[in-house]
N, C-alpha and C positions, 0 to 999 in steps of 0.2 A: 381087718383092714387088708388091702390089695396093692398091688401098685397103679400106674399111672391108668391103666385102661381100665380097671375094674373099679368097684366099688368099696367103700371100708365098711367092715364085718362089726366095728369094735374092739374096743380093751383087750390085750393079750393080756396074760397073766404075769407080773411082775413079784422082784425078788422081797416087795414086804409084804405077801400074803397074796388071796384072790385077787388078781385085779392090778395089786400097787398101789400105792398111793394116788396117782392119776389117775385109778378108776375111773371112767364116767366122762371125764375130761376130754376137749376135742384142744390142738394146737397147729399153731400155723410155723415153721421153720424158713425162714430167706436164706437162702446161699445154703442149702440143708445136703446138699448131696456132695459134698465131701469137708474134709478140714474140722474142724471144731462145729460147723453146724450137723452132718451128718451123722459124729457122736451124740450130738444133744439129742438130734432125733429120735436116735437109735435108743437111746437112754431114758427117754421119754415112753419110745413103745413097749419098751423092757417092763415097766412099772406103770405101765396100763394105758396111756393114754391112747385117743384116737391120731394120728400124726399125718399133715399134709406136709408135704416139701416143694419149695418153691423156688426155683431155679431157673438160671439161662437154659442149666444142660441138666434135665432131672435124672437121666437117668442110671446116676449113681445110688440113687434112691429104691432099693427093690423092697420086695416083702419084708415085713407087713406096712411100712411107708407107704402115702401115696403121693405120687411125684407127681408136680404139676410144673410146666412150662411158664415161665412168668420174666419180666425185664424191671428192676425196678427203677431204671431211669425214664420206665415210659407208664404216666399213669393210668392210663388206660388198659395196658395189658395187669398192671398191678390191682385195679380193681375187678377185673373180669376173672382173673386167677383167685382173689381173695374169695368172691362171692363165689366160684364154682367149689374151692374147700368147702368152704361153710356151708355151702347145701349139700355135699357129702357126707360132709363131717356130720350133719347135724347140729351144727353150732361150732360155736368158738370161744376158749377159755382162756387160750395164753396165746400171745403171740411172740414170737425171738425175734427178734430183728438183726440179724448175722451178717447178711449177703453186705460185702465188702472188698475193696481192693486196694493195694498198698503202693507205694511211692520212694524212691533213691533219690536225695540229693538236697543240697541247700536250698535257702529262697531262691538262690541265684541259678538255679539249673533248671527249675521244673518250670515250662510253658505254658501261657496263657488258659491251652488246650487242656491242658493238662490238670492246670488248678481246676478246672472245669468239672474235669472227666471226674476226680477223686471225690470230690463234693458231690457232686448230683448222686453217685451211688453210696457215699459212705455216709451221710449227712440227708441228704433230701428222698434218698431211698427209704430210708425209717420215716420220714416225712408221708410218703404216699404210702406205705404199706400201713402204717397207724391210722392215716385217715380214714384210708378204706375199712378196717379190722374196726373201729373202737363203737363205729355203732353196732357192733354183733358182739363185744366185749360187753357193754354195759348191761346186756339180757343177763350176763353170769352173774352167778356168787361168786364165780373164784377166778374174777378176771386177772390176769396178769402181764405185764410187757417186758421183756428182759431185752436191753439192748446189748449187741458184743463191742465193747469199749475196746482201750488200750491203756497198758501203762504208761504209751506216749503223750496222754490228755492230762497227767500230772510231773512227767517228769521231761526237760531236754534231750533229747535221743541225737546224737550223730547223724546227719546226712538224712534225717527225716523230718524236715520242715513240714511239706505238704503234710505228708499221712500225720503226722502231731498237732496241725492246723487243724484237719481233718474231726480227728476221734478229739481235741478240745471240745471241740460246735458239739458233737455227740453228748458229753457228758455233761454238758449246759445243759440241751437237748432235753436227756433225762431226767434232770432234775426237775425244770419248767413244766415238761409232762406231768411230773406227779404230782408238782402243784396243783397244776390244771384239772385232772380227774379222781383225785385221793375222795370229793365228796361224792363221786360219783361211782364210789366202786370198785375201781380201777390202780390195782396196784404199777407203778414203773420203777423198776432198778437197770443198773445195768454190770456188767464184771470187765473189770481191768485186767486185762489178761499179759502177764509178761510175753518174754519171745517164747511163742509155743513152737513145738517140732507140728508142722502141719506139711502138706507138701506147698502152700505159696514161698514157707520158709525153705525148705527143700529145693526150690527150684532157685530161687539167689543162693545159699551154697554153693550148688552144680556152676551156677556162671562165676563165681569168684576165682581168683587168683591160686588161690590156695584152699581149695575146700577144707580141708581140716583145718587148716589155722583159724580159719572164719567160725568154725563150727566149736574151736575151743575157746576164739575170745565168746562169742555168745552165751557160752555155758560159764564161763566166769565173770560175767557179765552180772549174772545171775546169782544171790548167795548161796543158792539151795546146790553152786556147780551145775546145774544141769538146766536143760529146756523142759517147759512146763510141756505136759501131754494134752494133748486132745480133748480126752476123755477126765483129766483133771478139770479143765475149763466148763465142759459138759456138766460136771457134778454140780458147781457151783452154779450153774444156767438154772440146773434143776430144780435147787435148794429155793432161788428165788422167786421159781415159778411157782411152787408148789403149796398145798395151803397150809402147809409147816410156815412155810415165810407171809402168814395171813396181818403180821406186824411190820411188815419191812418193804419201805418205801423212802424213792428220794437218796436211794443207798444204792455207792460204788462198789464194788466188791473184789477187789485187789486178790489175782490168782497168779503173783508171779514169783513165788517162790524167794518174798521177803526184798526184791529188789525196792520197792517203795518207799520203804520203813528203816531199813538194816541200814546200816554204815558198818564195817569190819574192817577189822585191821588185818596187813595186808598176811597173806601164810607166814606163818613161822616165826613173825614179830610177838 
């Protein structure tokens, strides 16, 4: 595989044998060229598969990724990027639906505009990119859709109305999905990812009051103490893509370091 201007070669060799498990495998990535998508990518091509990235700005996406230009609020650009993958690719096996944007503040702060903006790409972005992707999914044996959830679609978050409204409609989303094509093939899960260290998270630290105080309630936030990684969220993208997860559908997959599930009492009690 090449980047944006050339053409893909094929399966690199990954870390479980010839190939990797995605040997053979072609995938599409949204929002792939940095943050939590461009680990998945990356982790995908590591363990063989063929990887397109699909992005406003691809070109965080180098070798052996191929980076593609795409908008998914516009469907038109979102189908003309999908199909140009897929005849690189040579097909298409899994697709992530990642490409996302996030939101500060009550019901009462975020603008019409605004409920708008968050929806159309977080919510009806996986909308076009599925529609376009699922007639070139159904040709596979090992179709698979992973969407990137939140742990805001099951839990209250502070000052995140919108983005929890948001990734809510997402994990409906998912589940509806897999109703809909479980007999057709087509595996759909998606992963709850606690607060990851990505840079959208990076960049609200930077503007806060107190960077470190923000960056230590976050991590206590969390039971594990710490912010999930990238490349933790990635693993589990991977797990559900892959035909290890040939049983697993209709399934959230909570990657945040037990804030979901856990209740603890508080230090030293």
């Amino acid at each position: 595989m090449t980047g944006q201007t050339g053409e893909p070669t094929g399966p690199t060799e990954g870390p479980n044998g010839p190939g990797g498990e995605f040997a053979g495998l072609r995938a599409i990535v949204t929002g792939g060229a940095s943050g939590i998508g461009l680990a998945t990518a990356r982790l995908l091509a590591a363990r063989g598969a063929a990887v397109a990235v699909l992005d406003l700005d691809p070109a965080g996406a180098s070798d052996p990724l191929l980076g593609l230009k795409a908008d998914v609020t516009d469907d038109t650009s979102v189908r003309s990027a999908v199909a140009d993958a897929v005849q690189r690719l040579g097909g298409l096996d899994v697709l992530v639906n990642n490409a996302g944007i996030g939101a500060i503040g009550t019901v009462e702060d975020n603008p019409d505009e605004q409920w708008h903006r968050v929806l159309d790409v977080n919510v009806l972005g996986i909308v076009r990119t599925s529609r376009a992707a699922l007639p070139h999914l159904r040709k596979s044996s090992h179709a698979a859709i992973v969407n990137t959830c939140s742990i805001g679609a099951t839990a209250g978050l502070p000052q995140r109305a919108l983005y929890c409204a948001s990734k809510g409609a997402v994990l409906s989303l998912t589940l509806a999905m897999a109703a809909d094509h479980v007999r057709e093939g087509v595996r759909v899960n998606c992963v709850n990812p606690g607060t990851a260290d990505t840079p959208w998270v990076g960049r609200l630290l930077d503007a806060a009051d107190d960077p470190e105080a923000e960056r230590a309630a976050l991590n206590a936030r969390q039971p594990l103490g710490r912010l999930v990684t990238a490349d933790e969220v990635a693993a589990a993208i991977a797990y559900l893509a892959s035909p290890a997860a040939a049983s697993v559908t209709g399934t959230a997959l909570a990657v945040d370091g037990g804030m979901q599930g856990l209740r603890l009492r508080p230090v030293g009690s």
